[in-house]
BADREN-566588 format. One record per atom (N, C-alpha, C): residue number from 1; residue in one letter; atom name; x, y, z. Coordinates in steps of 0.2 Angstrom, whole numbers, plus 5000, padded with zeros to 4 digits. Each point is the difference from the previous one (the first is absolute). Layout:
N
k NUM&r A&a CA&X X&Y Y&Z Z
...
END
This chain:
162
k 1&r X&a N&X 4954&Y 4676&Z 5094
k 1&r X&a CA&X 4999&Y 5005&Z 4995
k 1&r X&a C&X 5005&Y 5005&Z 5001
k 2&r X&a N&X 5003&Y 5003&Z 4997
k 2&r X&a CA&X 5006&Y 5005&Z 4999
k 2&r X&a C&X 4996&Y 5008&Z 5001
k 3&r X&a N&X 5002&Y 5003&Z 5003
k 3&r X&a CA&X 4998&Y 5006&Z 5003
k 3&r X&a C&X 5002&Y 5007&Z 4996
k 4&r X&a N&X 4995&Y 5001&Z 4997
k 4&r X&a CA&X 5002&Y 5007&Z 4994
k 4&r X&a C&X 5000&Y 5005&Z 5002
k 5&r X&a N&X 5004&Y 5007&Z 4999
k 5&r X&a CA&X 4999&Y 5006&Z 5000
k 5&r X&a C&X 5000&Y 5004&Z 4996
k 6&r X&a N&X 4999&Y 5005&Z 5000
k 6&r X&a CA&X 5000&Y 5006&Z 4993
k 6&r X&a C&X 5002&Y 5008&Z 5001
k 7&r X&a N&X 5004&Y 5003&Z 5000
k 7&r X&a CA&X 5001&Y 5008&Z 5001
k 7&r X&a C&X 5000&Y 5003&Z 4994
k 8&r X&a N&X 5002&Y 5006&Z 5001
k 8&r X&a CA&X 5002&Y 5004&Z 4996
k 8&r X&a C&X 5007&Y 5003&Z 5005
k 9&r X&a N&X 5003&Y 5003&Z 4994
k 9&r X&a CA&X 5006&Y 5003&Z 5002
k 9&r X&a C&X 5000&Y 5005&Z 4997
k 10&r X&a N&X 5000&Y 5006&Z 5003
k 10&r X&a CA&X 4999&Y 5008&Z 4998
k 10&r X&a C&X 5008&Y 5002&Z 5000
k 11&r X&a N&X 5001&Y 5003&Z 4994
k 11&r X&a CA&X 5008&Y 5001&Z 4998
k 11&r X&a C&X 4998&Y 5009&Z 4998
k 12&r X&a N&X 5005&Y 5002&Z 5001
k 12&r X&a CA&X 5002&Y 5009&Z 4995
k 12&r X&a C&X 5006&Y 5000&Z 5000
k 13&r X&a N&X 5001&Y 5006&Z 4993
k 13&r X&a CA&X 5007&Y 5000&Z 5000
k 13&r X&a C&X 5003&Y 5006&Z 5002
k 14&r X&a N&X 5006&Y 4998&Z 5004
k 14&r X&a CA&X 5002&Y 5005&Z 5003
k 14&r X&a C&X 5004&Y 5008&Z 4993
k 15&r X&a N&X 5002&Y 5003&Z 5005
k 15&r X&a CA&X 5002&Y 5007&Z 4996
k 15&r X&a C&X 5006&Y 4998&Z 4993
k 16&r X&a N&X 5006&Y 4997&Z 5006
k 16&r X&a CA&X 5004&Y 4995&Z 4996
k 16&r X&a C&X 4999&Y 4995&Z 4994
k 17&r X&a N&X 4996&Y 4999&Z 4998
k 17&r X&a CA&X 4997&Y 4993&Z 4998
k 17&r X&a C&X 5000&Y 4994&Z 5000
k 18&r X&a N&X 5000&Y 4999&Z 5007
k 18&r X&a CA&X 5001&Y 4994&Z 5003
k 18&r X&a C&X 4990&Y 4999&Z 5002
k 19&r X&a N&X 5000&Y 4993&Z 5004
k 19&r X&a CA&X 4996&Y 4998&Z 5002
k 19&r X&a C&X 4996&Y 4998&Z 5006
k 20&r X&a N&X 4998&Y 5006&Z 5007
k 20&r X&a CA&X 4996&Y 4995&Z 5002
k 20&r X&a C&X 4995&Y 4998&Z 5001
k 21&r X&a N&X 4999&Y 4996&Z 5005
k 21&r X&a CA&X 4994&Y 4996&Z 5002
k 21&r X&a C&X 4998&Y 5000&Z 5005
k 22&r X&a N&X 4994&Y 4999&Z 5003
k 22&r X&a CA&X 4998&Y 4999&Z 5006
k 22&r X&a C&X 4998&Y 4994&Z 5004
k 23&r X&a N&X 5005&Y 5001&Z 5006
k 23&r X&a CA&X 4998&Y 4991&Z 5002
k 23&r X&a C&X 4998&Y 5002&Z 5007
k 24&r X&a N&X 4996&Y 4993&Z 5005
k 24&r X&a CA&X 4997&Y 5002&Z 5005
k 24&r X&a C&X 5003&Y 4994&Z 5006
k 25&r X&a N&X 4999&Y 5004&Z 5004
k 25&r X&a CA&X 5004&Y 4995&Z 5006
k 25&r X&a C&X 4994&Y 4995&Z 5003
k 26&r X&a N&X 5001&Y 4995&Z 5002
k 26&r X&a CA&X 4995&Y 4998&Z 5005
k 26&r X&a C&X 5002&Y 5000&Z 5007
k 27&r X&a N&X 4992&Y 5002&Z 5001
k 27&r X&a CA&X 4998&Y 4999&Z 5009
k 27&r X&a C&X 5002&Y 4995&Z 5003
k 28&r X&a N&X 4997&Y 5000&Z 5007
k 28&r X&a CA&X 5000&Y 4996&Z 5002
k 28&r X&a C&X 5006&Y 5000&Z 5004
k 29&r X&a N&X 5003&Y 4994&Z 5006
k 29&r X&a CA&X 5003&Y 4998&Z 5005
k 29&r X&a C&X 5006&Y 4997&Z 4996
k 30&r X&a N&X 5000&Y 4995&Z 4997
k 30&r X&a CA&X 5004&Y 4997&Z 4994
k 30&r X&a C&X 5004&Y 5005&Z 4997
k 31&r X&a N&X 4997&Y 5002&Z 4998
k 31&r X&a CA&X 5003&Y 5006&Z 4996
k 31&r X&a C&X 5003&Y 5009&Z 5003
k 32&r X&a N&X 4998&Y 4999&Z 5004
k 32&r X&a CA&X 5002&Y 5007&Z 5002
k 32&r X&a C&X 5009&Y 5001&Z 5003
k 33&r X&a N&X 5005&Y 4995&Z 4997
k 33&r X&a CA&X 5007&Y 5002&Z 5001
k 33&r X&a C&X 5002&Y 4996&Z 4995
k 34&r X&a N&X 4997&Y 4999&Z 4995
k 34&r X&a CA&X 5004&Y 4999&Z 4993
k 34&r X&a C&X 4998&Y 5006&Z 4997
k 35&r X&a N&X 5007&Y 4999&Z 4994
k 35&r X&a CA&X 4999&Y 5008&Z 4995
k 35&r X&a C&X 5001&Y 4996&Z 4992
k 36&r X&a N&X 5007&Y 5000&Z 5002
k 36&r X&a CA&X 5002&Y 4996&Z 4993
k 36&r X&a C&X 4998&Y 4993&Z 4998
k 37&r X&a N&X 4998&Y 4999&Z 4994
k 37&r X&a CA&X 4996&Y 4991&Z 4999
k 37&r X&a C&X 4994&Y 5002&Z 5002
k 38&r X&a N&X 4996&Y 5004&Z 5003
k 38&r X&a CA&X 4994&Y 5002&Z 5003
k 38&r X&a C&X 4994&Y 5002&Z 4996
k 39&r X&a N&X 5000&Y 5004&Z 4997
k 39&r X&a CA&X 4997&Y 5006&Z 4995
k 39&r X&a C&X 4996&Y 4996&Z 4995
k 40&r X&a N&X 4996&Y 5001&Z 4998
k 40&r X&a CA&X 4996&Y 4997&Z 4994
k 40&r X&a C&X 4994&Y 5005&Z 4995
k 41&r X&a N&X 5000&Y 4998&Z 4996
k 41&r X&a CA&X 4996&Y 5003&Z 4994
k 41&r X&a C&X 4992&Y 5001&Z 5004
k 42&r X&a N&X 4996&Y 5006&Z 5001
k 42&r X&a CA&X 4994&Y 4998&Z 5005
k 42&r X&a C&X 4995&Y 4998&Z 4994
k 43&r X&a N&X 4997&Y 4991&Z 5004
k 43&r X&a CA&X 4999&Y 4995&Z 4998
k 43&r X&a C&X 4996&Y 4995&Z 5004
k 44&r X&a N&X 4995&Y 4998&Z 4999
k 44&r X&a CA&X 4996&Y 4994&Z 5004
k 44&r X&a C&X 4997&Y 4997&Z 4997
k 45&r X&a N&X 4997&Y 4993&Z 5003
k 45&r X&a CA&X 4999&Y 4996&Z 4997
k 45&r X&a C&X 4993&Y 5000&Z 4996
k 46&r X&a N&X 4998&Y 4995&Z 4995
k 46&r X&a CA&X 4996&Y 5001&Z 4996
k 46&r X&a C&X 4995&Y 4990&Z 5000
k 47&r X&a N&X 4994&Y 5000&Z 5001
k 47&r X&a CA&X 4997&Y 4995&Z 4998
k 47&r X&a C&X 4998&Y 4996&Z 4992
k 48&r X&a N&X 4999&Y 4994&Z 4999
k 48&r X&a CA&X 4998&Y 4998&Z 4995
k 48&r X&a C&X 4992&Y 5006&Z 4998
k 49&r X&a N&X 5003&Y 4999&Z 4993
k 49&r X&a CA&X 4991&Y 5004&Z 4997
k 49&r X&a C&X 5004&Y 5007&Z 5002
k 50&r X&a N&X 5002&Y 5004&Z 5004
k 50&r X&a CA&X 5002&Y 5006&Z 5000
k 50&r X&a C&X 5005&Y 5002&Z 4995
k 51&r X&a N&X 5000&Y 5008&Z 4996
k 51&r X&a CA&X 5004&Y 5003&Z 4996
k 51&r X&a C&X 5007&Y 5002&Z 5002
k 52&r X&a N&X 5003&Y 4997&Z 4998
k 52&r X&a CA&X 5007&Y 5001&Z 5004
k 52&r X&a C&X 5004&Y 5005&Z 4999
k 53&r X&a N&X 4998&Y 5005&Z 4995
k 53&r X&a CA&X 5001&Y 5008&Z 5000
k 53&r X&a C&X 4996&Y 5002&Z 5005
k 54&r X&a N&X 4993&Y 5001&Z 5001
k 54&r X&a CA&X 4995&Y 5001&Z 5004
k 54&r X&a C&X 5003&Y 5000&Z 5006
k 55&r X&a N&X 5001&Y 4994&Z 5001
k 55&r X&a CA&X 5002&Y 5000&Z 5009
k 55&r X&a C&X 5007&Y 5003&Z 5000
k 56&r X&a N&X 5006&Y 5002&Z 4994
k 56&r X&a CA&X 5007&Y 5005&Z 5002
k 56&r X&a C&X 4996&Y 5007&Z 5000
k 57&r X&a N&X 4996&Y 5001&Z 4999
k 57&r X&a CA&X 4996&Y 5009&Z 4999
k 57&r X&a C&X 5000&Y 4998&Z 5007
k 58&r X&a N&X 4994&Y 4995&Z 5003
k 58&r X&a CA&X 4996&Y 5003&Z 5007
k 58&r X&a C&X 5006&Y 4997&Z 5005
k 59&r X&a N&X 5004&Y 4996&Z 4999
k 59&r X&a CA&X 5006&Y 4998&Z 5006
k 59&r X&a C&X 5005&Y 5007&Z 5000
k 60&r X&a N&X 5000&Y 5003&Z 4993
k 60&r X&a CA&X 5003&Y 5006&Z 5002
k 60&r X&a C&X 4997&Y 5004&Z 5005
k 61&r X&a N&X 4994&Y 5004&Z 4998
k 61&r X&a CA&X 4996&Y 5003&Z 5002
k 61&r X&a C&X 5001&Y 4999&Z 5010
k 62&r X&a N&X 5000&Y 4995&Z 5001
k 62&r X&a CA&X 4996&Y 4995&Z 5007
k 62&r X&a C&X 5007&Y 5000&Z 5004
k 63&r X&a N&X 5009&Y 5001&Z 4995
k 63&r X&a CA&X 5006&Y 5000&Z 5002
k 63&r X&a C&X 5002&Y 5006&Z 5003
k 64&r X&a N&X 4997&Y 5006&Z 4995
k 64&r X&a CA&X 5004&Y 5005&Z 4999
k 64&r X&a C&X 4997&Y 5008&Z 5002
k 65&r X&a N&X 4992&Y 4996&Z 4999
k 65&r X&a CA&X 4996&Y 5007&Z 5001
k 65&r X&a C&X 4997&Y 5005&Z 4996
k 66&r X&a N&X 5005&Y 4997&Z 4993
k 66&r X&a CA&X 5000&Y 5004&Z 4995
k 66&r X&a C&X 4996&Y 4996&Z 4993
k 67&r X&a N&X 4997&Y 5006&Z 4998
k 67&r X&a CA&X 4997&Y 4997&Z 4993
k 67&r X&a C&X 5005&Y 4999&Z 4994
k 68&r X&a N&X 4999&Y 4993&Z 4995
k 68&r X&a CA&X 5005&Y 5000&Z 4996
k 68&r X&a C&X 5001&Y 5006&Z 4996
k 69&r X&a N&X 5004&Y 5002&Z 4996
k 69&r X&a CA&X 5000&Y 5004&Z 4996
k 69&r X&a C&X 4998&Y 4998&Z 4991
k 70&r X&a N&X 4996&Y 5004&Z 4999
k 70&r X&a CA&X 4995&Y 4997&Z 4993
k 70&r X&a C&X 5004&Y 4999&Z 4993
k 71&r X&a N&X 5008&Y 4999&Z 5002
k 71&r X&a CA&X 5004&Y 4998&Z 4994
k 71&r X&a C&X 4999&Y 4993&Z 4998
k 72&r X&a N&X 5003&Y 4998&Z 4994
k 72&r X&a CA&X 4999&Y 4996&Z 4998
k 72&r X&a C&X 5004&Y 4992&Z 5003
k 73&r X&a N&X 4998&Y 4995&Z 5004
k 73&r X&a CA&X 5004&Y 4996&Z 5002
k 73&r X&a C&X 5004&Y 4996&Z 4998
k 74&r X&a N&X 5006&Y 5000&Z 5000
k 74&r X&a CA&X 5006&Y 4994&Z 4997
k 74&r X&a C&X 4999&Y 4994&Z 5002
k 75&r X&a N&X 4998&Y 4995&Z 4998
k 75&r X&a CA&X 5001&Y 4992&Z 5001
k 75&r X&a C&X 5007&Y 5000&Z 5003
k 76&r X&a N&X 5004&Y 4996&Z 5004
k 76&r X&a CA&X 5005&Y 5001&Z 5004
k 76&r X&a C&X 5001&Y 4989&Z 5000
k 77&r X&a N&X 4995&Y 4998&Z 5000
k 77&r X&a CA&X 5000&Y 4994&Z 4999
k 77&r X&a C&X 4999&Y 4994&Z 5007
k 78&r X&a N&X 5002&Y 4996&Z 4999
k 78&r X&a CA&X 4998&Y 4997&Z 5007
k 78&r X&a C&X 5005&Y 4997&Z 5004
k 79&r X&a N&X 5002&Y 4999&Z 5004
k 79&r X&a CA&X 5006&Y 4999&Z 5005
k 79&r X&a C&X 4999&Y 4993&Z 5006
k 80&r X&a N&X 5003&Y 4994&Z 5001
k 80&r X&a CA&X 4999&Y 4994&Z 5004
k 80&r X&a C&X 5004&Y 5002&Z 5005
k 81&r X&a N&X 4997&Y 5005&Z 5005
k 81&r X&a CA&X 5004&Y 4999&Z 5007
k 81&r X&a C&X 5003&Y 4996&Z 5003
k 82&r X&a N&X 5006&Y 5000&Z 5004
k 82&r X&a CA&X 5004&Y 4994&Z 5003
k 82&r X&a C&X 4996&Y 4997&Z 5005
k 83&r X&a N&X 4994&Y 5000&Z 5003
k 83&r X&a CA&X 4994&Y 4999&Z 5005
k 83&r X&a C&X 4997&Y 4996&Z 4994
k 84&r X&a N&X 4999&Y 5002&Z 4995
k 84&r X&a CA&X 4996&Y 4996&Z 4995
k 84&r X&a C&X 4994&Y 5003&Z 4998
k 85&r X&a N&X 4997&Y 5007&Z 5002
k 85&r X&a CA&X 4997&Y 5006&Z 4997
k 85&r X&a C&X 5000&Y 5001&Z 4993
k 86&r X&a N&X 4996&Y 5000&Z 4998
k 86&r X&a CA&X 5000&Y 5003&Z 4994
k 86&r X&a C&X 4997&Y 5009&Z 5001
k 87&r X&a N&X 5005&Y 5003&Z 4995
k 87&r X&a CA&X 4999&Y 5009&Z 5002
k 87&r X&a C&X 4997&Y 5003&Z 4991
k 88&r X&a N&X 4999&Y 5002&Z 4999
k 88&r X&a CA&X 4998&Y 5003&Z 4994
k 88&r X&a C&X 5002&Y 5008&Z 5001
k 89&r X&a N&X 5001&Y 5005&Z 4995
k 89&r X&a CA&X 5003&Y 5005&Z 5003
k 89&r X&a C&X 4997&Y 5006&Z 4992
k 90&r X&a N&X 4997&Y 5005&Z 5001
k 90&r X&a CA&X 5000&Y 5005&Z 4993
k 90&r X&a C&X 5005&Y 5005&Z 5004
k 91&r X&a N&X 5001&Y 5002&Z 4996
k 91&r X&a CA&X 5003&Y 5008&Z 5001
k 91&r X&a C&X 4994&Y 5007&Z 4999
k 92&r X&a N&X 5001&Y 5004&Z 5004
k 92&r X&a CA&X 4997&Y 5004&Z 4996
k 92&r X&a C&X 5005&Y 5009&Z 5001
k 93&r X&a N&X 4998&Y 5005&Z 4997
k 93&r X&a CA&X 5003&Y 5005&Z 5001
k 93&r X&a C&X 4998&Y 5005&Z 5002
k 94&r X&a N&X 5002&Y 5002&Z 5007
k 94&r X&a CA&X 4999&Y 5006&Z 5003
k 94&r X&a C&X 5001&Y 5001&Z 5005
k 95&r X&a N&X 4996&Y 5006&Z 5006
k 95&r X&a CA&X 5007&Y 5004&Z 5004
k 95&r X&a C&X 4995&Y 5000&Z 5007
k 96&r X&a N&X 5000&Y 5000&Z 5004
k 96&r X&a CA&X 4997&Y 4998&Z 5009
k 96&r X&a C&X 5006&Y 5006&Z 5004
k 97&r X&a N&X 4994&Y 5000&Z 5004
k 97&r X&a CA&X 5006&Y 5006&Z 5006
k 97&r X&a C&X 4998&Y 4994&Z 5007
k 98&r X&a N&X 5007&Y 4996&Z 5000
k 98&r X&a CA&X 4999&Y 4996&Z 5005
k 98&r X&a C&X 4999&Y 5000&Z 5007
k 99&r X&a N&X 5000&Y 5007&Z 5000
k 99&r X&a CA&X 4999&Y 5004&Z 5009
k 99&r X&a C&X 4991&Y 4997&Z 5001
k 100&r X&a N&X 4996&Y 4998&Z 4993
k 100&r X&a CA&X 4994&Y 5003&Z 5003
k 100&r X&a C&X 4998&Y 4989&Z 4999
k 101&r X&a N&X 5002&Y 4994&Z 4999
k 101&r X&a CA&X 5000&Y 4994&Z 4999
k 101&r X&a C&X 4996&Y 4996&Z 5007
k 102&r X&a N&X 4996&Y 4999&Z 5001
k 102&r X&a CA&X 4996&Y 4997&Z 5004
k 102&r X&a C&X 4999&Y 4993&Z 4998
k 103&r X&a N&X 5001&Y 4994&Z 5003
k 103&r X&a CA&X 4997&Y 4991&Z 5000
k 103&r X&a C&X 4996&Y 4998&Z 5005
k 104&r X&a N&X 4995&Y 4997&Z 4997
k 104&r X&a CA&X 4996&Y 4996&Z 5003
k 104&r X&a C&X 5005&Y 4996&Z 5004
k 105&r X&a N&X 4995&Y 4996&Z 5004
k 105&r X&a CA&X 5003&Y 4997&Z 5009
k 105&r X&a C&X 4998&Y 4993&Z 4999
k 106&r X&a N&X 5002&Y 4996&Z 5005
k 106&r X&a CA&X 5001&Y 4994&Z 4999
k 106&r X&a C&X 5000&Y 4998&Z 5010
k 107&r X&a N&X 4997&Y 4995&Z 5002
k 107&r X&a CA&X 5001&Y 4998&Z 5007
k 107&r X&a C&X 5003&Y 4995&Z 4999
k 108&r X&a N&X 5003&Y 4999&Z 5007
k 108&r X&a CA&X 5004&Y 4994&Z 5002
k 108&r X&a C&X 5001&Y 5002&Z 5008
k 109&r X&a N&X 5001&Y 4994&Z 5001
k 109&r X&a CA&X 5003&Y 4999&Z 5008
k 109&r X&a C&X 5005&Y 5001&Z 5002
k 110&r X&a N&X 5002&Y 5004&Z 5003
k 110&r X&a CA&X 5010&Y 5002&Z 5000
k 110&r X&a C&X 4997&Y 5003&Z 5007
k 111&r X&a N&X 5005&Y 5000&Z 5006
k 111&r X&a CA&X 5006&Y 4991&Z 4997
k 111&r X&a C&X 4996&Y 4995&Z 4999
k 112&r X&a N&X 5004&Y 4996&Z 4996
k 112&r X&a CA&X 4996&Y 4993&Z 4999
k 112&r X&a C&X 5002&Y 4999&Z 5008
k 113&r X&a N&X 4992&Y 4996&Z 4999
k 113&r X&a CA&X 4999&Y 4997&Z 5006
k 113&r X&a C&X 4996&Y 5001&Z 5007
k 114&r X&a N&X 4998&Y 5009&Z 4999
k 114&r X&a CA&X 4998&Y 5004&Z 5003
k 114&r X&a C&X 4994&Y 5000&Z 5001
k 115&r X&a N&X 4998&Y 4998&Z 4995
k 115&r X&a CA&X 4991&Y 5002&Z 5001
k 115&r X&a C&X 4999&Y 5006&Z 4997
k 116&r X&a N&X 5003&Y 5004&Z 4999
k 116&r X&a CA&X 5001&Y 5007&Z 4999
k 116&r X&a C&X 4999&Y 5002&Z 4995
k 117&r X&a N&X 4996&Y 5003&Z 4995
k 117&r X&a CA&X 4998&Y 5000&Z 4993
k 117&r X&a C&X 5002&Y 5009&Z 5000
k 118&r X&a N&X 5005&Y 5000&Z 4995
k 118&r X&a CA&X 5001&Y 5006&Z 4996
k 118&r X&a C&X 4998&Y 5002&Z 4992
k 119&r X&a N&X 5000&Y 5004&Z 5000
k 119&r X&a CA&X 5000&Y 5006&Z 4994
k 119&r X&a C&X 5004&Y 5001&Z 4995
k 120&r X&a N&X 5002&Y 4997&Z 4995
k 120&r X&a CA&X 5006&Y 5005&Z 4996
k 120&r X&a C&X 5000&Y 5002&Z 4994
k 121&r X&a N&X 5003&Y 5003&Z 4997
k 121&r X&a CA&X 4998&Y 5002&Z 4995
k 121&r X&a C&X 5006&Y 4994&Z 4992
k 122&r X&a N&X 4993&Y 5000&Z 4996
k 122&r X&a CA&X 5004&Y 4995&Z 4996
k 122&r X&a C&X 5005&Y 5003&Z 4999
k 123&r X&a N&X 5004&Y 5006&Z 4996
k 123&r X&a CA&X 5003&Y 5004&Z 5000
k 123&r X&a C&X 5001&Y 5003&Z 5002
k 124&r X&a N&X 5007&Y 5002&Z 5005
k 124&r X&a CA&X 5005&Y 5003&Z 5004
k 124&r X&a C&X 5001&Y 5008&Z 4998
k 125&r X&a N&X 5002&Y 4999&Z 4993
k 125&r X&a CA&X 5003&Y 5005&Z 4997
k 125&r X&a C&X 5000&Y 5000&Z 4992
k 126&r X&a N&X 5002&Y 5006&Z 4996
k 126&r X&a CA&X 5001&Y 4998&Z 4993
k 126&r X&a C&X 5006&Y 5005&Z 5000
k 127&r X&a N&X 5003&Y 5000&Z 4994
k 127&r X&a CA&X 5007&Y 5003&Z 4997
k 127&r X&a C&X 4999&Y 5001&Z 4994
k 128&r X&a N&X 5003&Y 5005&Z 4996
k 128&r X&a CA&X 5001&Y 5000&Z 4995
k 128&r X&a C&X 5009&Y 4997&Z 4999
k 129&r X&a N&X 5001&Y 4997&Z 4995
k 129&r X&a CA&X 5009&Y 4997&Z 5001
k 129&r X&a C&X 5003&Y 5000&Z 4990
k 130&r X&a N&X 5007&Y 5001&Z 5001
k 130&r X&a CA&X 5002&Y 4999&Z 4992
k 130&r X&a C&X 4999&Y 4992&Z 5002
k 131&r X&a N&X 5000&Y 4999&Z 4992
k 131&r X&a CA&X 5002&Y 4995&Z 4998
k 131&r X&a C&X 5004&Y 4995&Z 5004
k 132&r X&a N&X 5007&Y 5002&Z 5001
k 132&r X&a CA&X 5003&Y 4997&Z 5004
k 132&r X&a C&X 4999&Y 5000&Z 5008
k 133&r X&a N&X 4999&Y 5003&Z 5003
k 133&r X&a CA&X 5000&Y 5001&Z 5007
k 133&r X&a C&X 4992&Y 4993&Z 4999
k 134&r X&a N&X 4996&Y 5000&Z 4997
k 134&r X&a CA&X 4996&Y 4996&Z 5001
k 134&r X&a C&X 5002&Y 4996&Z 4998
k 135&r X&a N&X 5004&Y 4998&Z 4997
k 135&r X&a CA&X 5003&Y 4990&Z 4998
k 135&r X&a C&X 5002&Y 4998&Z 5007
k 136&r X&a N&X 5004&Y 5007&Z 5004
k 136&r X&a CA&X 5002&Y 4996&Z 5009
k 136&r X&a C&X 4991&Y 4998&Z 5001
k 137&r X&a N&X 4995&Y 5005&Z 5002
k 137&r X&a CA&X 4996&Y 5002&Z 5005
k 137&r X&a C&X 4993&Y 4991&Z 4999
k 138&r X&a N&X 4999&Y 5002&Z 4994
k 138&r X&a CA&X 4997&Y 4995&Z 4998
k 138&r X&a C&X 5000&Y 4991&Z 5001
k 139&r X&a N&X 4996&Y 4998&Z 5003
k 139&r X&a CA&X 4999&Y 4995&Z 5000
k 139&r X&a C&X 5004&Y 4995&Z 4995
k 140&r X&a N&X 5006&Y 4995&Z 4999
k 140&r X&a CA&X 5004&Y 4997&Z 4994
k 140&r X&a C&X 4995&Y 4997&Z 4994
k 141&r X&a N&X 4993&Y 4996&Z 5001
k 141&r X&a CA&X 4997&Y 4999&Z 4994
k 141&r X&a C&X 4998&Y 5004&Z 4997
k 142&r X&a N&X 4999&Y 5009&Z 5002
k 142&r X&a CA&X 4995&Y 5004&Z 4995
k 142&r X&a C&X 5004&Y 5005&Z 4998
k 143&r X&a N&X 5008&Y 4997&Z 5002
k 143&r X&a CA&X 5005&Y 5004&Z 4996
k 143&r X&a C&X 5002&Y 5002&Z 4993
k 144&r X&a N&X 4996&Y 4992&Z 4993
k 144&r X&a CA&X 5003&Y 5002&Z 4995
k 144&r X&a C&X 4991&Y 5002&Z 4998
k 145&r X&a N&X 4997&Y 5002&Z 5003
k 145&r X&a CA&X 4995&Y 5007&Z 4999
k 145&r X&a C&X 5003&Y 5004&Z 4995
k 146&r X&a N&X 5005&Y 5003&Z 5008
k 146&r X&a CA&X 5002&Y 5007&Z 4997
k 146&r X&a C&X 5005&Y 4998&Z 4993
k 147&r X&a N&X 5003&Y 4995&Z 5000
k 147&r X&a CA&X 5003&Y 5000&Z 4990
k 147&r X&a C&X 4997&Y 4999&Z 4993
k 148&r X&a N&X 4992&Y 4997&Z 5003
k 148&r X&a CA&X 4996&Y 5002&Z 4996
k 148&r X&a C&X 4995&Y 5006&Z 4998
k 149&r X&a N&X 5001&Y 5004&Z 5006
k 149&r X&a CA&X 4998&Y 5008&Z 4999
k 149&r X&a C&X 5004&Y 5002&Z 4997
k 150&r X&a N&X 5005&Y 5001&Z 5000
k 150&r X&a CA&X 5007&Y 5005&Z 5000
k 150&r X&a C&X 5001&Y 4998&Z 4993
k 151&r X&a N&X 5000&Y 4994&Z 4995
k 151&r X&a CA&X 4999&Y 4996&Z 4994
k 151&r X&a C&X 4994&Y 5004&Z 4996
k 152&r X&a N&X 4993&Y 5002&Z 5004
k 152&r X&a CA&X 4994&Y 5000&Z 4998
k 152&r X&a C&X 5000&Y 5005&Z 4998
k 153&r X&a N&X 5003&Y 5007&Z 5006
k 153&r X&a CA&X 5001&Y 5008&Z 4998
k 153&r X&a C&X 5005&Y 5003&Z 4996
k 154&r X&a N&X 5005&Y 4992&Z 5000
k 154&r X&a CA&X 5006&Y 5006&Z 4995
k 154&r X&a C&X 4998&Y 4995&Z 4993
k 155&r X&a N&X 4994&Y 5001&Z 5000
k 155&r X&a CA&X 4998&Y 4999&Z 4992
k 155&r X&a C&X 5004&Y 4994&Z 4996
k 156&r X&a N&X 5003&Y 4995&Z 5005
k 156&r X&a CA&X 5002&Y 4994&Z 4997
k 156&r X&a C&X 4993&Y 4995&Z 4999
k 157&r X&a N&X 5001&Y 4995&Z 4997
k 157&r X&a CA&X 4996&Y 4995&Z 4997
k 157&r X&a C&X 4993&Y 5000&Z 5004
k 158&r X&a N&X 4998&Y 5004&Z 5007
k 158&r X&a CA&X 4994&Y 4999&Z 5003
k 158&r X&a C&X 4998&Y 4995&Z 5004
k 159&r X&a N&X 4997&Y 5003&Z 5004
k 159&r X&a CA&X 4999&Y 4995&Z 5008
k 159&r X&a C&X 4999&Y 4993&Z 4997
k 160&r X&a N&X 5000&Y 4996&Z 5004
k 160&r X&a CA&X 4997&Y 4994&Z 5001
k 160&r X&a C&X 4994&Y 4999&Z 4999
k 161&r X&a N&X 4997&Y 4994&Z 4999
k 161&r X&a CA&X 4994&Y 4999&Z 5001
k 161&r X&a C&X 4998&Y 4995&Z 5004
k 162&r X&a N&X 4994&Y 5003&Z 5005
k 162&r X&a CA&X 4999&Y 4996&Z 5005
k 162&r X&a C&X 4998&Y 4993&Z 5000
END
């Protein structure tokens, strides 16, 4: 069975009229000295029978700390990971004060091998990033996301559909 997830991606537009986004680091041992190719849409996975927007509102929520904002969400479409994931993504529009981001924790034994069960937070970190700075930070499959946003807002033909 191929393994689904679903986020949302909170975007504003900056002063300039440009675009950004907000993407989140993951925790963890694995992750704590990667930066670029690292970054992803915050995003978890969803089971059969669950509402795959549903679960990108509460995976947000459970990533970031923060309540969705009540704008109306952009279909963004759906993405086959190089892992073989499947990602689902809406967009939604508005603004977070990143200073205040909290995630839920996750256990594991580190070091492996140790016996030794730790704590960590699913989420590391969150950023606000332009458009471009996130095509580096981001994960390489949830890259052409951002071309379907940036498509969605500058009022060309309209997101995708998932």
């Amino acid at each position: 069975m191929v393994a689904r997830s679903a986020g949302l991606l909170l975007y504003r537009r900056s002063p300039g009229g440009g675009v950004e986004v907000l993407i989140a680091h993951p925790g963890g041992p694995f992750w704590a000295r990667k930066d670029d190719g690292a970054w992803s849409v915050p995003k978890g996975e969803f089971g059969d029978g669950d509402d795959p927007l549903g679960a990108a509102y509460r995976e947000f929520r459970e990533e970031t700390g923060f309540d969705p904002p009540e704008a109306e969400p952009l279909a963004l479409g759906e993405l086959r990971q190089p892992g073989g994931k499947r990602v689902t993504v809406w967009a939604v529009e508005g603004d977070v004060d990143v200073t205040h981001a909290t995630s839920n924790t996750f256990l594991l034994e580190w070091p492996r091998g140790s016996e030794k069960v730790v704590e960590f937070p699913e989420v590391d970190r969150v950023a606000w990033a332009d458009v471009d700075l996130a095509r580096v930070k981001l994960l390489r499959g949830q890259v052409p996301f951002l071309d379907r946003l940036v498509e969605a807002v500058s009022g060309a033909s309209g997101p995708a559909a998932p």
